[in-house]
BAMI-193568 format. One record per residue (C-alpha): residue number from 1; residue in one letter; chain; x, y, z. Coordinates in nm, 4 decimals. Example, Ala and Ser with C-alpha at 12.3 -4.5 7.8 and 13.67 -1.06 7.14 Angstrom:
2
<pt pos="1" code="A" unit="A" X="1.2300" Y="-0.4500" Z="0.7800"/>
<pt pos="2" code="S" unit="A" X="1.3670" Y="-0.1060" Z="0.7140"/>
This chain:
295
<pt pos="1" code="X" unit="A" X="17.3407" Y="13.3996" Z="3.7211"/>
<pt pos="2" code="X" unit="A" X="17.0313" Y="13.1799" Z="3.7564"/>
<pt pos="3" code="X" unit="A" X="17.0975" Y="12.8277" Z="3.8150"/>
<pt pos="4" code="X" unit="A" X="16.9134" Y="12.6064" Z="3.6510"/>
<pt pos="5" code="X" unit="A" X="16.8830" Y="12.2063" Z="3.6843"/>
<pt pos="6" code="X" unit="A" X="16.7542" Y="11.9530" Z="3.3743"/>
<pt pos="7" code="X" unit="A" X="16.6227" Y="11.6494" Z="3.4838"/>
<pt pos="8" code="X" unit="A" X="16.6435" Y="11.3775" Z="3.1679"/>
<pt pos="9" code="X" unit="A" X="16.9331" Y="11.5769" Z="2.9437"/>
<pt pos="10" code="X" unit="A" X="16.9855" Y="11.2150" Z="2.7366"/>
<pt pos="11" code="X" unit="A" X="16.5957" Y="11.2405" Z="2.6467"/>
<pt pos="12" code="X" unit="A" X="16.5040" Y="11.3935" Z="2.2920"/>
<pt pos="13" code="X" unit="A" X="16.3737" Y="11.6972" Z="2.4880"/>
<pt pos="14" code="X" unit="A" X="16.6191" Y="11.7013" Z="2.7109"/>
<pt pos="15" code="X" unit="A" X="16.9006" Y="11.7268" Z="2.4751"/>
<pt pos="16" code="X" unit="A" X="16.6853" Y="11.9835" Z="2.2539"/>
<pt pos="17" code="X" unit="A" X="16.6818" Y="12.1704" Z="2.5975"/>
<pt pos="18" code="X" unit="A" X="17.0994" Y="12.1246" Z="2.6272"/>
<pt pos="19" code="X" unit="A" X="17.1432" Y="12.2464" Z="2.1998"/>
<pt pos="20" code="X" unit="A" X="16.9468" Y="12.5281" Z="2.2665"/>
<pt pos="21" code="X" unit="A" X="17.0857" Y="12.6206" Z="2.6083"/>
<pt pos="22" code="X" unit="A" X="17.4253" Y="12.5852" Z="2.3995"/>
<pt pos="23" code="X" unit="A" X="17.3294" Y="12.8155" Z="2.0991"/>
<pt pos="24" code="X" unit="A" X="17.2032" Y="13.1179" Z="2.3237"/>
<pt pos="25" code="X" unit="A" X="17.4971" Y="13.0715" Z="2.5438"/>
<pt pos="26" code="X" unit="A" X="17.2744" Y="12.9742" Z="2.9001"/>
<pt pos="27" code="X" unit="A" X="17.4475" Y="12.7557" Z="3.1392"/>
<pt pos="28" code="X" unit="A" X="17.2321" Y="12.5210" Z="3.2985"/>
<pt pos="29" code="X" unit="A" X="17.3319" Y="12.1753" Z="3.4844"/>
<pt pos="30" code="X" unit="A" X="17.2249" Y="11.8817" Z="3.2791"/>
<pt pos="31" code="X" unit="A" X="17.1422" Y="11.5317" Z="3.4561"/>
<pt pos="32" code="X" unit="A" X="17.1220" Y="11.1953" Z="3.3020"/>
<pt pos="33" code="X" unit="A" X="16.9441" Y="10.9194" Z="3.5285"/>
<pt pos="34" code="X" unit="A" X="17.3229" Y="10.7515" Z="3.6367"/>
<pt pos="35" code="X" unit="A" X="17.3754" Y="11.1461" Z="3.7543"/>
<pt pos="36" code="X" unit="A" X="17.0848" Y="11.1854" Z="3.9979"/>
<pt pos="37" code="X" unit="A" X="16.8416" Y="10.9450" Z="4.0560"/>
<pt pos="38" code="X" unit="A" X="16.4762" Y="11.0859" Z="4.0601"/>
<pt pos="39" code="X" unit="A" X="16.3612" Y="10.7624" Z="4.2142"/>
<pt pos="40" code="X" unit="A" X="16.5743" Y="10.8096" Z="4.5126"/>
<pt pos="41" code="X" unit="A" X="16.5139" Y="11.1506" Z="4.7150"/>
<pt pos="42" code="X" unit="A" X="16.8483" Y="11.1348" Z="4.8580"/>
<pt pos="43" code="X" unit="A" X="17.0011" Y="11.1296" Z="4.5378"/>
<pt pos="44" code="X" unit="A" X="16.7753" Y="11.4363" Z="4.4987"/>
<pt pos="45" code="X" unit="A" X="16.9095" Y="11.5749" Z="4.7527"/>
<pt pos="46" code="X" unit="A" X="17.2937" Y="11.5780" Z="4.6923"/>
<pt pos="47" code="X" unit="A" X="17.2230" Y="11.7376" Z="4.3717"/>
<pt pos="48" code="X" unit="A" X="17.0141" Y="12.0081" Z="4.4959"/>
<pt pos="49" code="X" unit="A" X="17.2174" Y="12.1051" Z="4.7936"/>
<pt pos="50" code="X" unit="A" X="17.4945" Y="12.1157" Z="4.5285"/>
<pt pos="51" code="X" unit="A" X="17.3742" Y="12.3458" Z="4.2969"/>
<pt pos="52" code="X" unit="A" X="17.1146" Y="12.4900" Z="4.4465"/>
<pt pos="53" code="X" unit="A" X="16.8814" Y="12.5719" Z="4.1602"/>
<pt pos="54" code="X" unit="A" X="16.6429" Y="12.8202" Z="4.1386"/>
<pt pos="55" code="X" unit="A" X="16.4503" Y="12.6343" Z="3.8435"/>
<pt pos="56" code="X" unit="A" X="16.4329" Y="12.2635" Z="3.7997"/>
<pt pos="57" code="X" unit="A" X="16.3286" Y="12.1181" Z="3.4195"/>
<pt pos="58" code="X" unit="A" X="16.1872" Y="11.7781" Z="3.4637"/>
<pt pos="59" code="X" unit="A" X="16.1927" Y="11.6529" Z="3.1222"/>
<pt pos="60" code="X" unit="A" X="16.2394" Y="11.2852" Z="3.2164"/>
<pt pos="61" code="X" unit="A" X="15.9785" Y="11.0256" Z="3.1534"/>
<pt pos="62" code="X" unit="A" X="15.8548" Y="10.6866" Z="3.0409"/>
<pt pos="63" code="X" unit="A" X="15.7510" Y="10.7368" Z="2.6612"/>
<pt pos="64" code="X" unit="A" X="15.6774" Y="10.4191" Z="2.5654"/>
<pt pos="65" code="X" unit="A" X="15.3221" Y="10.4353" Z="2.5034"/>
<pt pos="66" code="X" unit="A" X="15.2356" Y="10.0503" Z="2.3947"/>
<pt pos="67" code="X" unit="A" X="15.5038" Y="9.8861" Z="2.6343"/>
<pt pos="68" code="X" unit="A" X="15.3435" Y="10.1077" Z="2.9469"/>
<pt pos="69" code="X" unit="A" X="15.0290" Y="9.8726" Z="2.8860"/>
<pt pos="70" code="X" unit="A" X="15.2370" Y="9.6011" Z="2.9985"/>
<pt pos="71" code="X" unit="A" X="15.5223" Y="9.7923" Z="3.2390"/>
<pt pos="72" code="X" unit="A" X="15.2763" Y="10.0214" Z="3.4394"/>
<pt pos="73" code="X" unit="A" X="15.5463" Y="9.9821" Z="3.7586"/>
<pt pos="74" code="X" unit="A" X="15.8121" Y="10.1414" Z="3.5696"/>
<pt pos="75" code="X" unit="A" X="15.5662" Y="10.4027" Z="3.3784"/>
<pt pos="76" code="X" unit="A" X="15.4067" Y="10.4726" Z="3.7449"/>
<pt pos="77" code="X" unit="A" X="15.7611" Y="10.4908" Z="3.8920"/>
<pt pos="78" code="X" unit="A" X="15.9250" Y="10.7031" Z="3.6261"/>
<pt pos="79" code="X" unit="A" X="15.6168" Y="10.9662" Z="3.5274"/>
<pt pos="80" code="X" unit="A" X="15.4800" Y="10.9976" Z="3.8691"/>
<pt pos="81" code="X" unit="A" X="15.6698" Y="10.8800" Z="4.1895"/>
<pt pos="82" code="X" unit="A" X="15.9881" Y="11.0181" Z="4.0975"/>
<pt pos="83" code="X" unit="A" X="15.7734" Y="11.3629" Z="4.0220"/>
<pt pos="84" code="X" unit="A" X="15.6731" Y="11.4191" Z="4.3198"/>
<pt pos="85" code="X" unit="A" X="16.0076" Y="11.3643" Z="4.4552"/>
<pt pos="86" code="X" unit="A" X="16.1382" Y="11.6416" Z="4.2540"/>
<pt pos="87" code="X" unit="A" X="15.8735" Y="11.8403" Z="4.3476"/>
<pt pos="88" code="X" unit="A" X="15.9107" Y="11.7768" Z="4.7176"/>
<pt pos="89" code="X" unit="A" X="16.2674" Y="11.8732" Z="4.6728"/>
<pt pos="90" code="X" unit="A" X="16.1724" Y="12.2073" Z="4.4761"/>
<pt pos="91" code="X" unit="A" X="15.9484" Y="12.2992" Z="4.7620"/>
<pt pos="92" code="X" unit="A" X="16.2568" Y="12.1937" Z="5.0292"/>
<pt pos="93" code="X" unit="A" X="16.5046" Y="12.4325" Z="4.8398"/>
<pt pos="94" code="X" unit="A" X="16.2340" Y="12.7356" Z="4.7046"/>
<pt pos="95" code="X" unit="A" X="16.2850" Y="12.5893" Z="4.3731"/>
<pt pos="96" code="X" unit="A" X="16.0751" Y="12.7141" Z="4.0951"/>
<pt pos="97" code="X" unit="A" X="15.9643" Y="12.3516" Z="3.8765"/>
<pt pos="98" code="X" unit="A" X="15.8511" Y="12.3317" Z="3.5272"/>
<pt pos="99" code="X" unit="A" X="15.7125" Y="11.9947" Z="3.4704"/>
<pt pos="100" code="X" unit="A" X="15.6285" Y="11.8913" Z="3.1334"/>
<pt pos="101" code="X" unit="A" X="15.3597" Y="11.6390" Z="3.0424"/>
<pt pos="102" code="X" unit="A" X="15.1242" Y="11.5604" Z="2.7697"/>
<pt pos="103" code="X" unit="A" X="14.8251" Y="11.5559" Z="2.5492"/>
<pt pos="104" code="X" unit="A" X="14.7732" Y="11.1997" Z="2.6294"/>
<pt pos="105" code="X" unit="A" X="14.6077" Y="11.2940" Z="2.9962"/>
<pt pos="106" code="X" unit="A" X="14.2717" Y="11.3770" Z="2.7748"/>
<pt pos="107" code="X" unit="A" X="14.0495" Y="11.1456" Z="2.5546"/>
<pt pos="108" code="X" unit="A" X="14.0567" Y="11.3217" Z="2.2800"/>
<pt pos="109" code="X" unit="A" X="13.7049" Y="11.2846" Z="2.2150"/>
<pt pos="110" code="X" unit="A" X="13.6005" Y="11.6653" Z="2.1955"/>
<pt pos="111" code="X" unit="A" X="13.5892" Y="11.8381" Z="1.9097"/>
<pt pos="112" code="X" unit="A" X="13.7968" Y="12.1766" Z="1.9884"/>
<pt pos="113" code="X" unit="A" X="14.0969" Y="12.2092" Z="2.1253"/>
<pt pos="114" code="X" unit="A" X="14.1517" Y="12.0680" Z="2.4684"/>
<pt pos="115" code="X" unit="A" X="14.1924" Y="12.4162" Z="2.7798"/>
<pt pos="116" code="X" unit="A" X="14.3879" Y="12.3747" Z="3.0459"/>
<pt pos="117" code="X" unit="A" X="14.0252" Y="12.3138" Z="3.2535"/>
<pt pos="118" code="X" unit="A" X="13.8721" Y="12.0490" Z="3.0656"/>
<pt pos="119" code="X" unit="A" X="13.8181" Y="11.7430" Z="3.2353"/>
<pt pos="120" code="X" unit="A" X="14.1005" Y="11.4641" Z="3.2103"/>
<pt pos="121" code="X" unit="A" X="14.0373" Y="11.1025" Z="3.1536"/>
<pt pos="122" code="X" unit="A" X="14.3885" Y="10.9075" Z="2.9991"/>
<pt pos="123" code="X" unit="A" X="14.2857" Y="10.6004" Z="2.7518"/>
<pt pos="124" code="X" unit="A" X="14.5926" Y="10.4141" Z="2.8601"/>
<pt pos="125" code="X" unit="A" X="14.8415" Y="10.3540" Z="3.1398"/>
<pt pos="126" code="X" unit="A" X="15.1043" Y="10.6021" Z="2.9772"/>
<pt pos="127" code="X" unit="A" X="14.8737" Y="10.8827" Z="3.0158"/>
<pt pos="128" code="X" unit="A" X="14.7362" Y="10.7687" Z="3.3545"/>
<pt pos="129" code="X" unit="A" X="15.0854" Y="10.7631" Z="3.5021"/>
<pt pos="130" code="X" unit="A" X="15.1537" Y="11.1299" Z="3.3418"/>
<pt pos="131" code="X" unit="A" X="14.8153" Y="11.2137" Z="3.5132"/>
<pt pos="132" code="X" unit="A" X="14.9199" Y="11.1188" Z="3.8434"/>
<pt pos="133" code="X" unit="A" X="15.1870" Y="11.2690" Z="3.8094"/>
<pt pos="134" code="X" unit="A" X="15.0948" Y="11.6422" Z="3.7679"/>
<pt pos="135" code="X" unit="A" X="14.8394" Y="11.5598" Z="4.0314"/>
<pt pos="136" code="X" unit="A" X="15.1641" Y="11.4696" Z="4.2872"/>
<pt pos="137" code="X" unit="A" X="15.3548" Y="11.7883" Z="4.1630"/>
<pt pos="138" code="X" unit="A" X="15.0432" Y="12.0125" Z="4.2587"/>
<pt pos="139" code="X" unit="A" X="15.0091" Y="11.8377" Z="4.5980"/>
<pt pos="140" code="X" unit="A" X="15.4009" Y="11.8844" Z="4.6417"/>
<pt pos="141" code="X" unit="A" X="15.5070" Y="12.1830" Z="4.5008"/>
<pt pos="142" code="X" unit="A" X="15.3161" Y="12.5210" Z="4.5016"/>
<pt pos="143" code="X" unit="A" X="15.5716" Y="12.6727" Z="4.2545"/>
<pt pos="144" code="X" unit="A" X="15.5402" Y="12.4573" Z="3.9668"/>
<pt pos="145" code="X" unit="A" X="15.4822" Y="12.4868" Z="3.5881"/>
<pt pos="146" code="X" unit="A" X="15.3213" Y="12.1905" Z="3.4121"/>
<pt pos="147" code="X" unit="A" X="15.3832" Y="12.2459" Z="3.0510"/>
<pt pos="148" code="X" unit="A" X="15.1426" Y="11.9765" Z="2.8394"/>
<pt pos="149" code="X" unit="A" X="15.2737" Y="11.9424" Z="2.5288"/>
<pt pos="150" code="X" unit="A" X="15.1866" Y="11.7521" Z="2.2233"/>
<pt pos="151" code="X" unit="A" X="15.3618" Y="11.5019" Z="1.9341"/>
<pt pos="152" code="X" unit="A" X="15.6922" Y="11.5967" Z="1.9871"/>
<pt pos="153" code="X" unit="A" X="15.9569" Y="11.5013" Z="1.7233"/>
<pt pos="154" code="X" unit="A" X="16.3112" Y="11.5997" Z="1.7299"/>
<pt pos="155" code="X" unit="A" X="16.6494" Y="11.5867" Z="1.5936"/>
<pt pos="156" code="X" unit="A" X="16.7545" Y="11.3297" Z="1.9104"/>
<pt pos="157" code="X" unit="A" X="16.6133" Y="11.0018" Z="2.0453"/>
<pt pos="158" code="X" unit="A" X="16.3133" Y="10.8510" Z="1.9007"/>
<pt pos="159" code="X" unit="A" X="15.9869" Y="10.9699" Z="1.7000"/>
<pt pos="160" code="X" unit="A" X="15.7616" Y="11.0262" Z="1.4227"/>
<pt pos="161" code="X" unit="A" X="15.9927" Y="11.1716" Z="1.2002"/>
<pt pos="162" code="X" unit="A" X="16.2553" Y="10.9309" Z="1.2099"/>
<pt pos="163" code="X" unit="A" X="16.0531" Y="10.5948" Z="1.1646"/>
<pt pos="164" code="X" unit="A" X="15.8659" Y="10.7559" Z="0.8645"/>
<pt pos="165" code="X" unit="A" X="16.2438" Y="10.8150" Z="0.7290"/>
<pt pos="166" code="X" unit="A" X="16.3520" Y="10.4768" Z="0.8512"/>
<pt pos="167" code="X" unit="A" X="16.0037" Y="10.2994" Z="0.6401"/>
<pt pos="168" code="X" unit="A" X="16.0261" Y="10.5981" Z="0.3616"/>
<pt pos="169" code="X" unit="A" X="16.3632" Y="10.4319" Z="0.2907"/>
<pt pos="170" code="X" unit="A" X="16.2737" Y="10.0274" Z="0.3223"/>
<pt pos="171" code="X" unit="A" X="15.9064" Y="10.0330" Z="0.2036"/>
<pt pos="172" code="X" unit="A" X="15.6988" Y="10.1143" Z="-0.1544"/>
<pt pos="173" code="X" unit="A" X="15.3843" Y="10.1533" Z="0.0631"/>
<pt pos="174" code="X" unit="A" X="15.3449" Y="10.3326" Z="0.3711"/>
<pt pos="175" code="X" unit="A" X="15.0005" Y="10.2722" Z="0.5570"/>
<pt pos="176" code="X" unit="A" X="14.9493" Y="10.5629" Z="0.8020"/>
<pt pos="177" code="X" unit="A" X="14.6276" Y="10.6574" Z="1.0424"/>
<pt pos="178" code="X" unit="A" X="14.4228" Y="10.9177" Z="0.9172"/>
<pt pos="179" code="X" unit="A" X="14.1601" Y="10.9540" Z="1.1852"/>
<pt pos="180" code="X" unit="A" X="14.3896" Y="11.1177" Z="1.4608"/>
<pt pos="181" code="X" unit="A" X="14.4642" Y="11.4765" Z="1.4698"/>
<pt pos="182" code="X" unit="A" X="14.7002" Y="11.6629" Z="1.6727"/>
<pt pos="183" code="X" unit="A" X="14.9812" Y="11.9084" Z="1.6555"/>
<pt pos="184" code="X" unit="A" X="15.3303" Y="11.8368" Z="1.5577"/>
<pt pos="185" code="X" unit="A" X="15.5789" Y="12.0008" Z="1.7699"/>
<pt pos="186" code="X" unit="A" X="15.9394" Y="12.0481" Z="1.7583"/>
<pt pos="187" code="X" unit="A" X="16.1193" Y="11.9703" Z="2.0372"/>
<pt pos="188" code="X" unit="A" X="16.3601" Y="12.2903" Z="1.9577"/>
<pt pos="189" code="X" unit="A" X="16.0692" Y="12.4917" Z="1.9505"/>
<pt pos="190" code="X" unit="A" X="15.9541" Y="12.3451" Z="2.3521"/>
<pt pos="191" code="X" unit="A" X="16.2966" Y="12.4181" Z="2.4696"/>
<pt pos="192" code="X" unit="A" X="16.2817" Y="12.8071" Z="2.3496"/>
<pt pos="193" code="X" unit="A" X="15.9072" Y="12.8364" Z="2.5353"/>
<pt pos="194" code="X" unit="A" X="16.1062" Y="12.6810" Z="2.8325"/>
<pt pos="195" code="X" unit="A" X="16.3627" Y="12.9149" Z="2.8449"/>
<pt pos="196" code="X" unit="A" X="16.1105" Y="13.2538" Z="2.7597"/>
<pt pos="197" code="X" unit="A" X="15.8909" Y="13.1274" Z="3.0409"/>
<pt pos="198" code="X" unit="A" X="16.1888" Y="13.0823" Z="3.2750"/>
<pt pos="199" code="X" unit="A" X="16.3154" Y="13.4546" Z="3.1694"/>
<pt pos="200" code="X" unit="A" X="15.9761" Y="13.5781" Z="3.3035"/>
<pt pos="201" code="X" unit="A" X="15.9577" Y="13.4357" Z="3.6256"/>
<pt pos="202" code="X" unit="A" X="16.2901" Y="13.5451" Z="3.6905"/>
<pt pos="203" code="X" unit="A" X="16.1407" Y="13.8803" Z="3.7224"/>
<pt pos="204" code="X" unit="A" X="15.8644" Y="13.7919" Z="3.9861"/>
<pt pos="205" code="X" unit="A" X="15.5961" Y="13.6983" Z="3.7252"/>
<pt pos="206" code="X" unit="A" X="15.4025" Y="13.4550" Z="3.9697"/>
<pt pos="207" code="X" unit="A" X="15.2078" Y="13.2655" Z="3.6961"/>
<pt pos="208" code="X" unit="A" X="15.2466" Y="12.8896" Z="3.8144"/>
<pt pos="209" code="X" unit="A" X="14.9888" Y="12.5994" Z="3.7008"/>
<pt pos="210" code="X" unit="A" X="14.8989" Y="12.4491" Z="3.3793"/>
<pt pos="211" code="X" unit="A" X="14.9651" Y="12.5977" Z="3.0743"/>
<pt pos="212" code="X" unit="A" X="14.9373" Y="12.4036" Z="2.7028"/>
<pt pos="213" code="X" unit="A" X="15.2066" Y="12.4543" Z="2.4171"/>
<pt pos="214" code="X" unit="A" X="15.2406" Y="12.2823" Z="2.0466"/>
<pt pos="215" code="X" unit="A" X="15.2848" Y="12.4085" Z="1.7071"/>
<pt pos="216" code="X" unit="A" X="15.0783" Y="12.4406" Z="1.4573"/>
<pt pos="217" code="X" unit="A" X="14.8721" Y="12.3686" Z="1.2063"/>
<pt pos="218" code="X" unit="A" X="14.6771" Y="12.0679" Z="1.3200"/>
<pt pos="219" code="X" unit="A" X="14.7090" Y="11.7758" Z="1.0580"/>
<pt pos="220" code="X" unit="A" X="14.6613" Y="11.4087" Z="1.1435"/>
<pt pos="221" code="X" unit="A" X="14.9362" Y="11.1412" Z="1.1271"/>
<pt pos="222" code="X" unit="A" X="14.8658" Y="11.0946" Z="0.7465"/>
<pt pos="223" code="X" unit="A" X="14.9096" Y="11.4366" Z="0.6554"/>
<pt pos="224" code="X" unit="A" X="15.2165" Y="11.4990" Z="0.8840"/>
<pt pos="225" code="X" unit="A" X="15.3391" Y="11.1754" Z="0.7199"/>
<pt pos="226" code="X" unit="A" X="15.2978" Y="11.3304" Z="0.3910"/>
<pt pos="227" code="X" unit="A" X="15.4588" Y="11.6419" Z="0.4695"/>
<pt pos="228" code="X" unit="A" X="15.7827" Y="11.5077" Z="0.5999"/>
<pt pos="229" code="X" unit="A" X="15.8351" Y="11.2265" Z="0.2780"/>
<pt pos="230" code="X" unit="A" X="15.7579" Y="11.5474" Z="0.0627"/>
<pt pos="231" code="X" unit="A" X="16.0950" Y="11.7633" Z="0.2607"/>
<pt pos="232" code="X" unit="A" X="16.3077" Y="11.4226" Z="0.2685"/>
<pt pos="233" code="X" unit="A" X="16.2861" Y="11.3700" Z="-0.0646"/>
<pt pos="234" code="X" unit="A" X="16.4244" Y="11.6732" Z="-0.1899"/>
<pt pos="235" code="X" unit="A" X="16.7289" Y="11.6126" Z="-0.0145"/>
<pt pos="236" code="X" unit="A" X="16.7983" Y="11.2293" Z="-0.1174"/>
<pt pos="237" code="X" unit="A" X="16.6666" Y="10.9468" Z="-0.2998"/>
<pt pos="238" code="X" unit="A" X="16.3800" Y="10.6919" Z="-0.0903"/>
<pt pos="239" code="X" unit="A" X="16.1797" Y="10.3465" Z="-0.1966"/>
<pt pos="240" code="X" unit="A" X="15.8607" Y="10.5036" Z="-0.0870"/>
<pt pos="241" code="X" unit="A" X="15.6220" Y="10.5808" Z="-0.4057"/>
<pt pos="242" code="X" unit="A" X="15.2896" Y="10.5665" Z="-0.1846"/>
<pt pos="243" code="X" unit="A" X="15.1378" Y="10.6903" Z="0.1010"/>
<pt pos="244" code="X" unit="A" X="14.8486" Y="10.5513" Z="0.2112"/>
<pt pos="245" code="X" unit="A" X="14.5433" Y="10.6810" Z="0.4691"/>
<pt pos="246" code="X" unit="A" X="14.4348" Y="10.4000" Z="0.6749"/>
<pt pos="247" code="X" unit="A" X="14.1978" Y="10.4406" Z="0.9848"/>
<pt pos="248" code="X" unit="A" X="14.3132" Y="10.3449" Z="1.3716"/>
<pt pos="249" code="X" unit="A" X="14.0728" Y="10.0656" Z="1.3262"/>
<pt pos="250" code="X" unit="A" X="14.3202" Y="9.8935" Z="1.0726"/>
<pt pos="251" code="X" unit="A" X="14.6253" Y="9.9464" Z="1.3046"/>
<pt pos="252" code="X" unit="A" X="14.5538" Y="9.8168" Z="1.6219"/>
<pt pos="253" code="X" unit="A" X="14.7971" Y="9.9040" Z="1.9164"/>
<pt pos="254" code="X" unit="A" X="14.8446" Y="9.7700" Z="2.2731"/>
<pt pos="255" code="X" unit="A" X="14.7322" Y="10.1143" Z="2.3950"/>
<pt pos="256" code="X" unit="A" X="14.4233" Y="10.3580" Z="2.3002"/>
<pt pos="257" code="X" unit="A" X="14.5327" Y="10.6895" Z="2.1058"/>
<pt pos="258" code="X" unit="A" X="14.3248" Y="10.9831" Z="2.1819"/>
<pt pos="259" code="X" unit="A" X="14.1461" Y="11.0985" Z="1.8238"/>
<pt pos="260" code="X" unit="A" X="14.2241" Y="11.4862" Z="1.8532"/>
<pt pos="261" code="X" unit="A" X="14.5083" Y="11.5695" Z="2.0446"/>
<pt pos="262" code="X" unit="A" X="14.5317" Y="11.9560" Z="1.9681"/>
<pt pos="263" code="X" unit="A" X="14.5591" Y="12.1804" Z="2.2465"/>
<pt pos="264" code="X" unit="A" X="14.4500" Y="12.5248" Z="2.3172"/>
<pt pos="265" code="X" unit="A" X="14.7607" Y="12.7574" Z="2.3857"/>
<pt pos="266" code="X" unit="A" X="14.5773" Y="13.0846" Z="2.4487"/>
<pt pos="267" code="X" unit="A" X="14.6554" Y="13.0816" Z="2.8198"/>
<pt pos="268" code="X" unit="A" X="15.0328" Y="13.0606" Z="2.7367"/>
<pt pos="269" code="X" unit="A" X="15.0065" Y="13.2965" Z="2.4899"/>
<pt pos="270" code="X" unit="A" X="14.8310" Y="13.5493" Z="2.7343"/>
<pt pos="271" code="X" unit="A" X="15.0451" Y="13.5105" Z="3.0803"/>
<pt pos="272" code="X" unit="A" X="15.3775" Y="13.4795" Z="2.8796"/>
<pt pos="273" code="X" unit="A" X="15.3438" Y="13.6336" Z="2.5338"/>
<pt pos="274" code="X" unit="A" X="15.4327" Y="13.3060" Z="2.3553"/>
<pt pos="275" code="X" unit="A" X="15.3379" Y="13.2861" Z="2.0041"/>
<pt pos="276" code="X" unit="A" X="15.3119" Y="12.9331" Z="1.8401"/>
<pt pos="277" code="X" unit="A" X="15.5565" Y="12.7943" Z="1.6045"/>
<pt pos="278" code="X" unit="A" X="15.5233" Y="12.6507" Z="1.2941"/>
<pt pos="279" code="X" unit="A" X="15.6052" Y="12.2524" Z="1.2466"/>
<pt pos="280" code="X" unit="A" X="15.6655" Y="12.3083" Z="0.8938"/>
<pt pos="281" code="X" unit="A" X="15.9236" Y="12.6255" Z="0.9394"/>
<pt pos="282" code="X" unit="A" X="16.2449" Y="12.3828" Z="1.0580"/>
<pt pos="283" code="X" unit="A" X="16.1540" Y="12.0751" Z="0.9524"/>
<pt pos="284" code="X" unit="A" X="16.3761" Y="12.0352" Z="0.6258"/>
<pt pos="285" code="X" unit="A" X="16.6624" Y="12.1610" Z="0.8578"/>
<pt pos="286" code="X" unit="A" X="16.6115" Y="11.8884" Z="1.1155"/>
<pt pos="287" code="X" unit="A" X="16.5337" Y="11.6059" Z="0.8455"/>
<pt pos="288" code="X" unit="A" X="16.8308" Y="11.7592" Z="0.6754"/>
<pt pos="289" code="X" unit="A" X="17.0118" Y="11.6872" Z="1.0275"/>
<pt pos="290" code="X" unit="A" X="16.8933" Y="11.3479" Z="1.1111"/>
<pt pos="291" code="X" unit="A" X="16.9719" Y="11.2175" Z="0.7356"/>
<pt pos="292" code="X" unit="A" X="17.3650" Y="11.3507" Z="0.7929"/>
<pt pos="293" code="X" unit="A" X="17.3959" Y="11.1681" Z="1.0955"/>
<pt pos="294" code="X" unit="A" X="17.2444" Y="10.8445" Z="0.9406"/>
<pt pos="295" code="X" unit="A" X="17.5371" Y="10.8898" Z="0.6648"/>
C-alpha cells in the first residue's frame, strides 16, 4: 500500500484532500501543525522515519494575502523555510513531494494564460514567499511536483464563497471587483488531480516540475460573485437585491492583486491526462453544504 503523508490536513485543502481520501477509501496520514512541525526538521524527521512515505502533500501555507504585507517573517517562515525542510526530508527518505503553490507568483499583467515558463514576478509579499519557496523545493528536492493552482474555494476554512454568503445575507448591496480575472477552483476538484497524479507516478511515470491546474471558465470576481448569489438563493432566502461591478481602483487592499490570474493547464493535461473541471458543476452542492452547517 503506498504511504502517503499530508502536510496542513486542518487547511481548506488539506481537509478537501482528507474527504476525498475518505470517499475513495485511500489511507493516507494526515498532519496538523501541533502533529509535526514543518518549521523544525527534527520534528520532520520523527514523522518521516515513522511512516516512511513514499509521497509527501505539502498543502500547508500562509494565506493571508493582506496581513503577509505586514507579517512577511511568518509568511517567509511558513511558505518557504519550512518547504525546503520538507523537501530536504523527501530527498533524505526517496520521498516523492507534491508541493502546491499559486497563481499569485505572476503579475498578472499578460493577456493569455500564464505557462509553466513564463517569467515570475509576485506583486506582494504573499506571493514572494510562495516564490521562494518553490525555488527552495527545486534546490532541495529533485523529485518534486509543484502544483500552482488558482482561487481556491471550498467547503472548509475560509474563502470567496463563504464571505459572499456571509455579505449576501447582511447586505442590500454588494460592491465586487470587476477588473480581475481568474479561475475558480474547487478545492475537491485539486484533491482528485492530487490523487490521479500520485496514481501515475506510482507506476514509474518520472514527470516531476511545474505543472498548472484550475477549473474553468475564467470569470472575474464580479461574475463569480454573481454566479454563486444566483445557486444560494435557490436554496434559502438572502438581503442581497444588488450586485454591483466596481473596479480594484475603488477597493484598495494592503497587497497588489494580479489582474488575470488564469493559468494554462495544457502541460498537466498532456503528462497526466487531466481534464479540467468545471467551477459551476458542484457548486450548489458545496453552497448547499456550507449553508447546513451554518444552520
Amino acid at each position: 500500500m503506498t504511504s502517503i503523508l499530508l502536510i496542513g490536513a486542518a487547511g481548506q485543502l488539506g481537509r478537501a484532500i482528507q474527504d476525498y481520501a475518505q470517499a475513495h477509501e485511500l489511507k493516507i496520514i494526515a498532519c496538523t501543525r501541533q502533529e509535526l512541525d514543518a518549521a523544525q526538521p527534527e520534528s520532520i524527521k520523527k514523522m518521516f522515519e515513522l511512516h516512511r512515505p513514499q509521497f509527501l502533500i505539502n498543502a500547508a501555507a500562509y494565506t493571508a494575502v493582506d496581513l503577509a504585507e505586514t507579517e512577511r517573517e511568518s509568511a517567509l517562515l511558513n511558505n518557504a523555510y519550512a518547504a525546503e525542510n520538507l523537501a530536504k526530508a523527501c530527498k533524505d527518505f526517496d520521498c516523492v513531494m507534491i508541493h502546491v503553490s499559486t497563481d499569485y507568483v505572476f503579475d498578472g499583467q499578460l493577456d493569455r494564460p500564464y505557462q509553466e515558463t513564463d517569467s515570475t514576478l509576485p506583486l506582494g509579499v504573499y506571493g514572494q514567499t510562495k516564490l521562494l519557496g518553490e525555488q527552495l523545493v527545486q534546490q532541495a528536492c529533485q523529485k518534486h511536483i509543484i502544483l500552482r493552482v488558482s482561487w481556491v474555494f471550498g467547503e472548509h476554512g475560509k474563502n470567496f464563497v463563504k464571505t459572499m454568503l456571509r455579505l449576501a445575507n447582511s447586505q442590500e448591496i454588494l460592491k465586487i471587483v470587476n477588473d480581475q480575472r481568474g479561475c475558480p477552483t474547487n478545492a475537491s476538484h485539486i484533491a482528485a488531480v492530487i490523487f490521479k497524479m500520485i496514481n501515475q507516478l506510482k507506476n514509474n511515470q518520472q514527470s516531476f516540475g511545474i505543472y498548472h491546474y484550475c477549473d474553468m471558465p475564467m470569470v472575474s470576481w464580479y461574475e463569480f460573485a454573481k454566479a454563486i448569489i444566483a445557486e444560494a438563493k435557490k436554496l434559502s432566502y438572502f438581503k442581497v437585491k444588488e450586485i454591483l461591478p466596481i473596479t480594484t481602483a475603488d477597493f484598495p487592499t494592503p497587497a497588489k492583486r494580479p489582474q488575470n490570474s488564469e493559468l494554462d493547464c495544457r502541460k498537466i493535461e498532456h503528462a497526466f491526462q487531466i481534464k479540467r473541471f468545471d467551477w459551476r458543476a458542484d457548486l450548489s452542492v458545496l453552497i448547499r453544504n456550507i449553508l447546513t452547517q451554518n444552520t
